[in-house]
Structure formats: structure tokens, C-alpha cells
C-alpha positions in Angstrom: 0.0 0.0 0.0 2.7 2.6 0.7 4.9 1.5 -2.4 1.2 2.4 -4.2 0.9 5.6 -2.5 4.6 6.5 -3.4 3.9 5.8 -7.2 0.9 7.8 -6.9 2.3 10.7 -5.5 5.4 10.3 -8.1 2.5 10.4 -11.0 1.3 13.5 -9.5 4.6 15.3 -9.1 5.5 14.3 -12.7 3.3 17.1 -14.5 3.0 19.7 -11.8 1.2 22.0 -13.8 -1.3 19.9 -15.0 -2.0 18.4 -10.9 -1.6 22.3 -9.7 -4.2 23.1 -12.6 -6.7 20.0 -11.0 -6.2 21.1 -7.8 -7.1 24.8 -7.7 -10.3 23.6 -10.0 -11.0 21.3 -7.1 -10.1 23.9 -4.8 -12.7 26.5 -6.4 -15.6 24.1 -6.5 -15.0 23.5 -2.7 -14.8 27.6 -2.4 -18.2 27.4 -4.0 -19.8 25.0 -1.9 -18.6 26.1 1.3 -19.7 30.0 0.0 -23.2 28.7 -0.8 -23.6 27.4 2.4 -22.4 30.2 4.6 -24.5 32.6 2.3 -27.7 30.3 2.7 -27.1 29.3 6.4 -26.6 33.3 7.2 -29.5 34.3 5.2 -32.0 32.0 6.9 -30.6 33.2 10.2 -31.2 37.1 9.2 -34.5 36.1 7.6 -35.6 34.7 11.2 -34.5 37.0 13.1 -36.1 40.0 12.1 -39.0 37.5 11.6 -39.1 34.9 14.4 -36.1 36.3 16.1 -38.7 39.4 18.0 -41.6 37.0 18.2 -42.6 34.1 20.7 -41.9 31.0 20.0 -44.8 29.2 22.3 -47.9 31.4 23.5 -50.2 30.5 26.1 -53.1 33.4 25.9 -56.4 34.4 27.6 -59.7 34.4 25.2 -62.3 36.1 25.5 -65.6 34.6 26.0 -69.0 35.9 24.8 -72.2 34.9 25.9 -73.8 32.2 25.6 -76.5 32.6 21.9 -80.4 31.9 23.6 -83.5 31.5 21.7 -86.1 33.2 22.6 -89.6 31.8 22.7 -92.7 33.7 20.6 -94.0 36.3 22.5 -91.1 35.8 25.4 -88.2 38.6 25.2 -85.0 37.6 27.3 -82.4 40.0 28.2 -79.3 40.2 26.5 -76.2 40.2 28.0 -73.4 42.5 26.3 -70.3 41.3 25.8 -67.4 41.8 28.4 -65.1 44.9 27.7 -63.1 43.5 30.3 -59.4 42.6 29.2 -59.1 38.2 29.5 -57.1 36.8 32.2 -55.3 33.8 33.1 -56.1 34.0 36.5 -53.7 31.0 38.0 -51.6 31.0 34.8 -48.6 33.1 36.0 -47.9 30.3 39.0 -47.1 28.2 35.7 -43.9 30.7 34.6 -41.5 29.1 36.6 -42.3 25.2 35.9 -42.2 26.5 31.8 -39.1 28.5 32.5 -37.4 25.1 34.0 -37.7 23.4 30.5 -34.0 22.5 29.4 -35.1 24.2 25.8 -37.1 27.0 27.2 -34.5 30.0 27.2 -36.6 32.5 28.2 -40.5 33.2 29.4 -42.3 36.6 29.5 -45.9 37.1 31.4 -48.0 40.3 30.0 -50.8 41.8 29.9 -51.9 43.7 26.8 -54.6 45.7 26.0 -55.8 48.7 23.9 -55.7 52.4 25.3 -55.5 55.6 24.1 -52.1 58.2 24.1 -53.0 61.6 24.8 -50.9 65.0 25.0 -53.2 68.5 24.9 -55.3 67.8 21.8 -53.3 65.2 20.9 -54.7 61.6 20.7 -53.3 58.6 19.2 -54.2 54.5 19.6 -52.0 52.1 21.2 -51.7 48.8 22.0 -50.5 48.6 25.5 -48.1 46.2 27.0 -46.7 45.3 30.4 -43.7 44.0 30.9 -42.3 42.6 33.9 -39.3 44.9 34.8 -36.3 43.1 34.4 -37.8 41.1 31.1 -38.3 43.6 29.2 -36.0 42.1 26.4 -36.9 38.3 27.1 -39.1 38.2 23.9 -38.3 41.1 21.5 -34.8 43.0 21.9 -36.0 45.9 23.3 -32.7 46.9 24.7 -31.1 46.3 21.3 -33.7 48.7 19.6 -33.2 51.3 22.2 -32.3 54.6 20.7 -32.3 57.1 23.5 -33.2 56.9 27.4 -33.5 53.0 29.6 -35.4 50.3 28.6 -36.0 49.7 32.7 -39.5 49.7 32.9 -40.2 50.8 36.5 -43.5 51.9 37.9 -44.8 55.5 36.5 -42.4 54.8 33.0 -43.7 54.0 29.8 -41.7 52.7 26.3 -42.5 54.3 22.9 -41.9 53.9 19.5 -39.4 56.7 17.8 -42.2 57.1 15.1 -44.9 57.5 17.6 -42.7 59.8 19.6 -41.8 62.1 16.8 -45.5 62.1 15.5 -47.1 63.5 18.8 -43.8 65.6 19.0 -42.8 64.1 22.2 -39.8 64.2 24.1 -37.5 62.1 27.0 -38.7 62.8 30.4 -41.9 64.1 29.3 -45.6 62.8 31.1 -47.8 62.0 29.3 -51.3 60.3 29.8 -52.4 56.8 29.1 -55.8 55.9 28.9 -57.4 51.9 28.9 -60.6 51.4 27.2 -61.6 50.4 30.7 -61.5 54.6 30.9 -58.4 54.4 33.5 -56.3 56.7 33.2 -52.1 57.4 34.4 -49.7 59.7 34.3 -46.5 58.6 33.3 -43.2 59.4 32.1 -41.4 58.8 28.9 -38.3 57.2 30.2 -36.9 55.6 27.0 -37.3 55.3 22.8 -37.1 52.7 20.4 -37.5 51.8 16.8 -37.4 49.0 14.6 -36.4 48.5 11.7 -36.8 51.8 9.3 -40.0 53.1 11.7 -42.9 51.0 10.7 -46.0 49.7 12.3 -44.3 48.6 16.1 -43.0 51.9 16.2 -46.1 53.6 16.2 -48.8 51.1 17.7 -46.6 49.9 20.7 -46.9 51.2 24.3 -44.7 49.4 27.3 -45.4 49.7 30.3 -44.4 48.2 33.7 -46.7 44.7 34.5 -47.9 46.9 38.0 -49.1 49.6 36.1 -50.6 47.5 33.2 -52.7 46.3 36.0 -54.2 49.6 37.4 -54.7 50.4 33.7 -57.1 46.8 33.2 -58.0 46.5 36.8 -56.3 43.2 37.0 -54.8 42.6 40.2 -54.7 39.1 39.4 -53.6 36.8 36.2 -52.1 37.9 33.4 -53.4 38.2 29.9 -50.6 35.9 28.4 -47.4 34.2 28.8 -45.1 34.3 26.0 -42.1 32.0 25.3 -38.7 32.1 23.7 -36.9 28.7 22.8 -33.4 28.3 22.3 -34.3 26.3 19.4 -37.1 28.1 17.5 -38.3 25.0 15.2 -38.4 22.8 18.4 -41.8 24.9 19.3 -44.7 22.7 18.0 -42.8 19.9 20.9 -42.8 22.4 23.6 -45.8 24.0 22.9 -47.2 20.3 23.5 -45.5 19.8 26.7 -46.0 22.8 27.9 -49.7 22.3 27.7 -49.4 18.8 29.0 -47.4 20.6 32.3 -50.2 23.1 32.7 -53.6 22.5 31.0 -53.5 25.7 29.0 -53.6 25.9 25.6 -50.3 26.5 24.1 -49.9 27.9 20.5 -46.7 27.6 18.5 -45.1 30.5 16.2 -45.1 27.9 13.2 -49.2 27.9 13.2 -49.1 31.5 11.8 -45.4 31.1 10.5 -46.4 28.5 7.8 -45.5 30.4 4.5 -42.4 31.4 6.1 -40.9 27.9 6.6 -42.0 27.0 3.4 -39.9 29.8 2.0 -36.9 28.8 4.2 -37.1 25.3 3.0 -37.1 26.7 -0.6 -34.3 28.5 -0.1 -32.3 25.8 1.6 -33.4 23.1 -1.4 -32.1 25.9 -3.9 -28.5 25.7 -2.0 -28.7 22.2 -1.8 -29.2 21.6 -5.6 -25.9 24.7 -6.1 -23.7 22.6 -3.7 -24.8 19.6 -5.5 -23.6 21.3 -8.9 -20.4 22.3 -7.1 -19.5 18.4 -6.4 -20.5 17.4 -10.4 -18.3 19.6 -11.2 -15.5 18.2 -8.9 -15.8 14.8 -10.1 -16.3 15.9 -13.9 -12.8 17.7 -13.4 -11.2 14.7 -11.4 -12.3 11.9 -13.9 -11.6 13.3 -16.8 -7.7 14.4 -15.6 -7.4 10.8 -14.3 -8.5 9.5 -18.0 -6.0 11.5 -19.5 -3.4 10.3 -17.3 -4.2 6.4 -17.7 -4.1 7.0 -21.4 -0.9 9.0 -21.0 0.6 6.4 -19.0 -0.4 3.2 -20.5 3.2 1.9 -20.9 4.1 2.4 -17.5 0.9 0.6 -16.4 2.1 -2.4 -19.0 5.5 -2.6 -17.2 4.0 -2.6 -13.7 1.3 -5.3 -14.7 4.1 -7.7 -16.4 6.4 -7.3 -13.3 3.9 -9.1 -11.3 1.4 -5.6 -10.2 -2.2 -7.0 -9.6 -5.4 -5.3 -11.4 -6.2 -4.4 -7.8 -2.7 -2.7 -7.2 -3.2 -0.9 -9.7 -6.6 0.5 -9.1 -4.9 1.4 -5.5 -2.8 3.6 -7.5 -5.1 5.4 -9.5 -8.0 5.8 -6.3 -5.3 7.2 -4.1 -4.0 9.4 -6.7 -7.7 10.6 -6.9 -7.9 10.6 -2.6 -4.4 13.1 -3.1 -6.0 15.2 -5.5 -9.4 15.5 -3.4 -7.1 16.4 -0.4 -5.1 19.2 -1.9 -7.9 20.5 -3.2 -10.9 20.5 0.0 -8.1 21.7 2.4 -7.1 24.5 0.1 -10.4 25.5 -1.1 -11.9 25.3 2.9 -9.0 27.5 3.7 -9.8 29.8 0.9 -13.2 29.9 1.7 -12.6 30.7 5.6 -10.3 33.8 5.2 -13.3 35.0 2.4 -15.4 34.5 4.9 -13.5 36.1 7.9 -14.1 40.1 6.8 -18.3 39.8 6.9 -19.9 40.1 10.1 -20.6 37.6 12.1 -25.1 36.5 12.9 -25.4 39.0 15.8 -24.3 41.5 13.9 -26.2 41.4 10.6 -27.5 44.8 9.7 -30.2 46.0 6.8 -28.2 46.5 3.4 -25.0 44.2 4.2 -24.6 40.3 3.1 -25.4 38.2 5.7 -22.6 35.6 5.6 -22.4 33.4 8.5 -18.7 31.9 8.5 -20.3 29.6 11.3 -22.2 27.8 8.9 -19.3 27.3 5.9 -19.4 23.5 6.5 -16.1 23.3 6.2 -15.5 19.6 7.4 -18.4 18.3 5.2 -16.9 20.0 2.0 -13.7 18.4 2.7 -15.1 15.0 3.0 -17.6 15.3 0.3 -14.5 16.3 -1.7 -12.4 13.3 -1.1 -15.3 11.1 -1.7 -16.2 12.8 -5.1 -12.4 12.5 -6.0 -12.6 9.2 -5.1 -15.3 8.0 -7.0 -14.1 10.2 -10.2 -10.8 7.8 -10.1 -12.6 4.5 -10.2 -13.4 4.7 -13.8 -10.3 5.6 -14.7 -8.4 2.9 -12.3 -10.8 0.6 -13.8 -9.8 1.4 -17.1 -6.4 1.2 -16.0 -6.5 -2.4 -14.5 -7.7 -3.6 -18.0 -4.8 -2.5 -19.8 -3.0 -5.5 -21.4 0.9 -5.7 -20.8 1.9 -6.8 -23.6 -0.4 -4.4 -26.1 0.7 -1.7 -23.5 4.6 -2.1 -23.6 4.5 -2.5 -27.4 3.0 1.2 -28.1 
């Protein structure tokens, strides 16, 4: 075996250029595989962040209940009842938050209660949708902290969180009170203690009031209960599971992102079947280039083979040849094109700090390792043809050209 591996490093050595020339084209398709990945990998990770990234991943929420439909008899009239205006509660639900927050793939839970109000200032008037937080998680679900753009994202009693839009639109300012109203007609005074945005100012910015969870309830009248607990998961795709456990642990319903999140992780599989079928292409085009070199060289060397074959060589010895001289060649080339690929990687960013308007390449997810073994396999399997063809040369037909 190592008098095999020294003949097929000598057959390699023997035209430099030509094996140099094999080796970078290896060495580019394995560039382009490992590119793909750590542009489709990073990709999918920016795509859920600033999608499922700011979301929950399990929700356990209130629902309202109306009354019950009656028929009334002829000639009878029943008295209605209106529906509740009252904001739904999970009375006993917030005793659950520790028991879901002790799940090994629960990273991080978030009881609220949420409501609509009004934001006034003088004339001024504008609809919210209120939120309270419990100080301390105020960035358990979305990243408030990381969308912070002036003041504290501390939510203590008194404060409130706005939107930059919604702050610029009622021509607000830090430190300033303002009054928030419930449609329960309760009304605070509070202060403006800090301002965020999202993204380029859209819809959070302007329809999103925080608040602390003690003043959310003085707003509903809910001393008790929240309205709903929200979830983050360290793995985001492992939700429909814990959403099922979780309700098994409690009772409650428990609703995963994906129910709503469908079109999305159909459009993430896509995406990641489209980088399959590249990466795919890049490893045809690895084994095109290997085969056909190898070819060349049996036909090249068909005397020596003749020579090797009548001093005694086996057919097997020499497909041992011609397979390690492909294993050498997909060597070369995944190690030089991984390393290639790494230090093209190593200038972008890295996942926590894609931004809007950059490439998000995630070095992380280059797959280095699995191009290099792909490689040597594809190599590999390129050279049996040619070692094949190589084992069938005749000695004596050989020696004679």
C-alpha cells in the first residue's frame, strides 16, 4: 500500500502544472460549496431574526368569552347580555412561569398583559396597543434593549416605552408625562423614560406602548392573572414539541409560532433546497474535473501501467494507484479551497451583527469539514473509472505502443 501511494504521489509530481491546474479547480468548486452554504445558512438566520427572532416561540393566551347565543320563545323577550369589555385573564396561569421556564429548551418566558388604550398629550390623541412587561424582562421576547435609541429600557413603575415614530409624530420628548388611557377609561400619568425603533419606523413603532406589569394592572383593573405568557426557545423550530408539553405541564392551551409562521418555513425550505441543488452542482463539477484528468493520465501512462502489470502488479494494485492518486488530489484540493473559503469569509460580520443592506454571511455555517469530505469522496469516486480502465490495460499491447 505505501509503495502504491509513493507511485501515486510520483505520478502526480511528474506534471506539476497539469496536478496544480486540478487542484485549484477542485479547490474553487470546494470555495463554492462552502460560499453557498455560509451565504444560505446566514441568510436564513437574518430572515428569522427580524421575523421569528422578536416573536414568541410558544404562546399561552387568555380568550375572550361571549355569551352564551339563547332563543327566545314567541311572545317571550330575554335580556341580552353585552359582551365583556373587560381585558381576558389567566387568573392561575402566572404560577405556571417558573415550571415552563425550567424546560431544558425554554430559554426565556415573559408574562403580560396587553390591551388597547389611548395616548394623549393637549389635543393630541393617538391609539395604542399597551403592554406590560415585567421589569427586568423587558427584552426576554423582543430586543427591546437592542432597539433602544435614547433613554432606559428599565420599565419601573410610573415609566412607559415608545416607539421613535410615535414619539416624533405626537412631538414628544425624553422625560416628558404623558397620559395613558385603557378602554376600561383608567387613566395614568406617566413618564417617557426611554425610545425605540425597529427597523426603518414601521407599524411597532407607532402602535406599541410598554409599560411596567404593576401599572398595566391599574390600567385593566387586574390585580390578578395575566393576559398571556409568551415564550422564547433556544431552538425556534423545536416549538410545536414544547408547545405540546407545555400544555401537558399546565392545561392551558399553548400555541406555537409555526401555526401563523407556515409560509415562512416554506420559504426557508425553498431556499435551503435551492442551496442544496448549487452545492450539488459544485460536487458534479469536482468529479467531472477529477475523472476526466485521471483519464488523461491512464491513457498517458499506459506503458508504464504495461510494465507494472508484467512485473507481477495485480489489477487491484493498480486501481490502488489510480484511487489514491484521486484521494491526493481531493485532499489538496478541500483543504485548500476550505481554507480559501474561511479567510473569504472572515471580513463579513458575524449572525449578531447582521444589519439591513449588508450580506449576511455566517462563517459559522461554511461547513467546512463536510466539503472536505464530500471532496475526497467525489475525488474518489471520479478515479474508479479511470483505475478501472487502468487495471484492463494489457501488458503486452501496453509495452508494445
Amino acid at each position: 500500500m505505501l509503495y502504491g501511494l509513493k507511485i501515486a504521489a510520483r505520478y502526480l509530481t511528474a506534471s506539476k502544472a497539469q496536478t496544480a491546474l486540478l487542484v485549484v479547480g477542485v479547490a474553487v468548486g470546494v470555495f463554492i460549496f462552502i460560499f453557498m452554504s455560509a451565504l444560505i445558512g446566514g441568510l436564513a438566520e437574518f430572515i428569522l431574526s427580524r421575523t421569528a427572532g422578536d416573536i414568541s416561540h410558544v404562546t399561552i393566551e387568555a380568550e375572550a368569552t361571549d355569551p352564551a347565543l339563547l332563543m327566545a320563545p314567541p311572545g317571550r323577550v330575554l335580556l341580552v347580555q353585552e359582551p365583556s369589555t373587560n381585558t381576558p385573564q389567566l387568573r392561575e396561569a402566572i404560577s405556571y412561569a417558573p415550571l415552563i421556564e425550567a424546560l431544558p429548551e425554554v430559554k426565556a418566558v415573559s408574562p403580560q398583559i396587553t390591551g388597547a388604550g389611548f395616548l394623549r398629550r393637549g389635543t393630541q390623541v393617538a391609539q395604542v396597543s399597551i403592554i406590560g412587561l415585567e421589569p427586568g424582562r423587558e427584552s426576554a421576547i423582543s430586543d427591546l434593549e437592542g432597539y433602544l435609541v435614547e433613554g432606559e429600557v428599565r420599565l419601573r413603575s410610573g415609566a412607559v416605552l415608545l416607539g421613535k415614530s410615535l414619539v416624533d409624530d405626537m412631538g414628544l420628548a425624553l422625560g416628558q408625562t404623558i397620559s395613558l388611557e385603557s378602554t376600561d377609561g383608567i387613566k395614568a400619568a406617566l413618564t417617557l423614560t426611554g425610545i425605540y425603533q425597529i427597523g426603518t419606523g414601521g407599524g411597532p413603532d407607532r402602535r406599541m406602548a410598554y409599560v411596567s406589569l404593576a401599572t398595566a394592572r391599574t390600567l385593566f383593573e387586574m390585580p390578578q392573572g395575566v393576559s398571556r405568557i409568551e415564550i422564547k426557545l433556544f431552538d425556534l423550530y423545536a416549538a410545536d414539541a414544547v408547545a405540546l408539553r407545555v400544555e401537558g405541564l399546565t392545561g392551558l392551551d399553548a400555541k406555537s409560532w409555526t401555526e401563523d409562521g407556515a409560509q415562512l418555513l416554506e420559504a426557508l425550505n425553498a431556499q435551503a433546497q435551492t442551496g442544496y441543488f448549487l452545492k450539488t452542482f459544485a460536487m458534479i463539477t469536482i468529479i467531472i474535473g477529477v475523472a476526466s484528468a485521471l483519464l488523461l493520465s491512464t491513457y498517458r501512462r499506459r506503458p508504464e501501467i504495461g510494465i507494472m502489470r508484467a512485473m507481477g502488479a495485480s489489477r487491484l494494485f493498480v486501481v490502488g494507484v489510480f484511487v489514491t492518486q484521486g484521494a491526493l488530489i481531493g485532499v489538496m484540493g478541500g483543504l485548500l479551497g476550505a481554507g480559501i473559503g474561511y479567510l473569504a469569509l472572515l471580513p463579513f460580520p458575524t449572525r449578531d451583527a447582521f444589519r439591513s443592506g449588508t450580506l449576511p454571511m455566517d462563517i459559522t455555517q461554511g461547513s467546512y469539514g463536510l466539503a472536505i469530505v464530500l471532496t475526497v469522496l467525489g475525488a474518489i469516486a471520479a478515479s474508479i473509472l479511470p483505475a478501472r480502465a487502468a487495471a484492463r490495460v494489457d501488458p503486452v499491447t501496453a509495452i508494445g505502443q
